[in-house]
C-alpha positions, 0 to 999 in steps of 0.5 A: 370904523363900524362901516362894515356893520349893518344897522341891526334891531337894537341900533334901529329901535334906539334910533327911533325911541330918540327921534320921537323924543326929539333928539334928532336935530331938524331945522337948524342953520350951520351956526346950531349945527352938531357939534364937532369931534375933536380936532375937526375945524369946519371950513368957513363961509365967505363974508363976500356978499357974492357966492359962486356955488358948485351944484352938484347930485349923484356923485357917491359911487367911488368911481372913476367917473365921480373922480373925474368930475372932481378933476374937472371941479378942481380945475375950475376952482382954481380959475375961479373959486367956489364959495361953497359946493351943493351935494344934491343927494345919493351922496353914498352909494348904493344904499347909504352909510351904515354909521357915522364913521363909515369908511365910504364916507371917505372913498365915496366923498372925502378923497374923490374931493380932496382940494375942493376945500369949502363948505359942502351943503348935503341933501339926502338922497334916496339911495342914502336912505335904502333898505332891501334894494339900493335907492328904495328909500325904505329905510328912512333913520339911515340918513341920520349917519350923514347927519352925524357925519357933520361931526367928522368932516371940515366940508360936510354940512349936514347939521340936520336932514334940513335945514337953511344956509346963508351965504354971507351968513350976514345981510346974505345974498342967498339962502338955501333951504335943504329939504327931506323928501324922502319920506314921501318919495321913498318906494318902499312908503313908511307905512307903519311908522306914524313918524314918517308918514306924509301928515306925521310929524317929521314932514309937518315940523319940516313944513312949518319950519319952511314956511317960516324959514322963508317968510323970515328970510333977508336974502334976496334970493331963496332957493330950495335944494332938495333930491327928487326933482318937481319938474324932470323931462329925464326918465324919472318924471315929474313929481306926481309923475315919477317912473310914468307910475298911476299908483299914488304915492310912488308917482311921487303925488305927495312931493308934487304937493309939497312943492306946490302948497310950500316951495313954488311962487316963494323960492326962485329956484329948485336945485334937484338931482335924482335924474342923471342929467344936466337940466335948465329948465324954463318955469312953467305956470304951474311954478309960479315963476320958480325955475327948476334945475336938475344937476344930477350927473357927477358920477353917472348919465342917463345914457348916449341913447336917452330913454323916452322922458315921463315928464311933460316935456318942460321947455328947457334952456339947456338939456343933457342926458349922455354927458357928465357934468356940474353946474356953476352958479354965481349970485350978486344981490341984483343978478344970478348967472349960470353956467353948465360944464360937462366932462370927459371921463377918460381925461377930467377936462372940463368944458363949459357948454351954457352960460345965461344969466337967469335972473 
């Protein structure tokens, strides 16, 4: 394995020299996805026209904290099953994987989820896209190494940075849509790589593509899963908002847009990490009726002492941000339910901390 090698100046232009040909898959459902190595069977979909999905963000540190998290997902896995899981980004930990066979892909994924054995739909993350410090997102063609990683993984679906997955994938019940913003929420902005750039042509192809995605789709519910969160009463903020920053585009003023001209009023749900949190959140007029969750502290928390939000302060159904935790969602064609667990670190124990059917 190569996961000791940094990407070097060869590596990167070759990289970028194939995206601007074309070469890097975008848009793609599981069923067009990369094809896999040799020896690799890929983990089914349930034909079940109900899904009960683990949601899950932040977890890739490798650590005892991620680990009991997991313990506390295998436990309920064997209660009740999961359909499938949702990694809502920072899957790699601190600044994502040096290739598509790199070591932590096993430390910081694969054994920490040994027996939560189902597909695993995965969003980049910030820290999966770092450059000089971890989480600046200023190196954005690292992702493609976790799209590469779909290749090597039986759970890991990342066929490309986005893409839709439907639950049956027949008359389905549920269609995520797993969205790429990180090139307009990085710190470090893309600003001389046209690719890249807020109008260039990744995030035009991405927003022609959800747009159709959407309109197209047969699933009574639509939900978009993305990493940096549009409402967030934690410590980053609300897009347009991010950190409490006045200066565009760090507040995150371009991921607002996209929300509110792609995403609001069309999905009924935003699934986000980035905030280690646990957050059901109320949709307020601005959503259009589309409720945002954030899911965000599989490994790591805000604190026992929460800092002082940047958001708005969005009503909430539910707020944590001193205990880790997962959420639970379980949808019928009529119905979605949502239950919140929260974790001890020392023991793995899970417990169940709100339950409300939410449409």
């Amino acid at each position: 394995m190569s996961g000791a090698q940094g990407i070097g100046r060869r590596e990167l232009l070759a990289g970028a020299a194939g995206v601007a040909a074309g070469a890097t898959l975008v848009g793609l459902t599981p069923a067009q996805a990369v094809p896999v190595a040799a020896g690799i069977t890929k983990f089914g979909l349930s034909a079940q026209r109900t899904a009960r999905v683990l949601v899950t963000g932040d977890a890739g540190t490798g650590t005892r904290t991620q680990w009991a998290v997991a313990d506390a997902a295998r436990a309920f896995h064997a209660r009740e099953p999961f359909s499938l899981a949702l990694g809502l980004g920072d899957n790699i930990y601190e600044s994502g994987p040096n290739s598509g066979d790199d070591a932590e892909f096993a430390t910081k994924f694969e054994n920490p989820n040994t027996g939560l054995d189902f597909p695993w739909a995965m969003v980049l993350g910030n820290h999966d896209t770092s450059s000089v410090i971890g989480g600046d997102g200023g190196w954005l063609l690292r992702g493609n190494h976790e799209v590469e990683y779909h290749a090597n993984s039986p759970r890991w679906w990342m066929p490309s940075r986005y893409y839709s997955i439907r639950v049956p994938e027949e008359r389905p019940v549920v269609e995520f849509f797993v969205l790429d913003l990180n090139p307009l929420a990085a710190y470090l902005p893309p600003l001389f790589t046209p690719y890249w750039a807020v109008d260039g042509e990744f995030m035009n192809a991405q927003r022609a593509w959800l747009d159709r995605a959407i309109a197209e789709s047969p699933a009574p519910w639509k939900i978009a899963c993305t990493h940096h969160p549009y409402l967030n009463n934690g410590p980053h903020g609300d897009a347009g908002n991010y950190e409490g920053l006045p200066i565009e585009p760090l507040n995150g003023v371009h991921v607002k847009r996209f929300f509110e001209d792609h995403v609001v009023g069309k999905c009924h749900f935003i699934l986000s990490g980035h905030d280690h949190s646990l957050q059901v959140l109320e949709p307020t007029a601005a959503a259009k009726g589309t409720r945002q969750l954030v899911s965000g502290a599989a490994a790591k928390t805000v604190g026992a002492e929460p800092r002082t939000p940047t958001g708005a302060g969005t009503p909430a159904l539910y707020e944590n941000y001193h205990q880790l935790g997962f959420m639970v969602m379980d949808l019928t064609p009529d119905a979605v339910d949502l239950r919140v667990v929260t974790v001890d670190p020392a023991t793995g124990a899970g417990a169940e901390v709100f339950g409300r059917r939410l449409a």
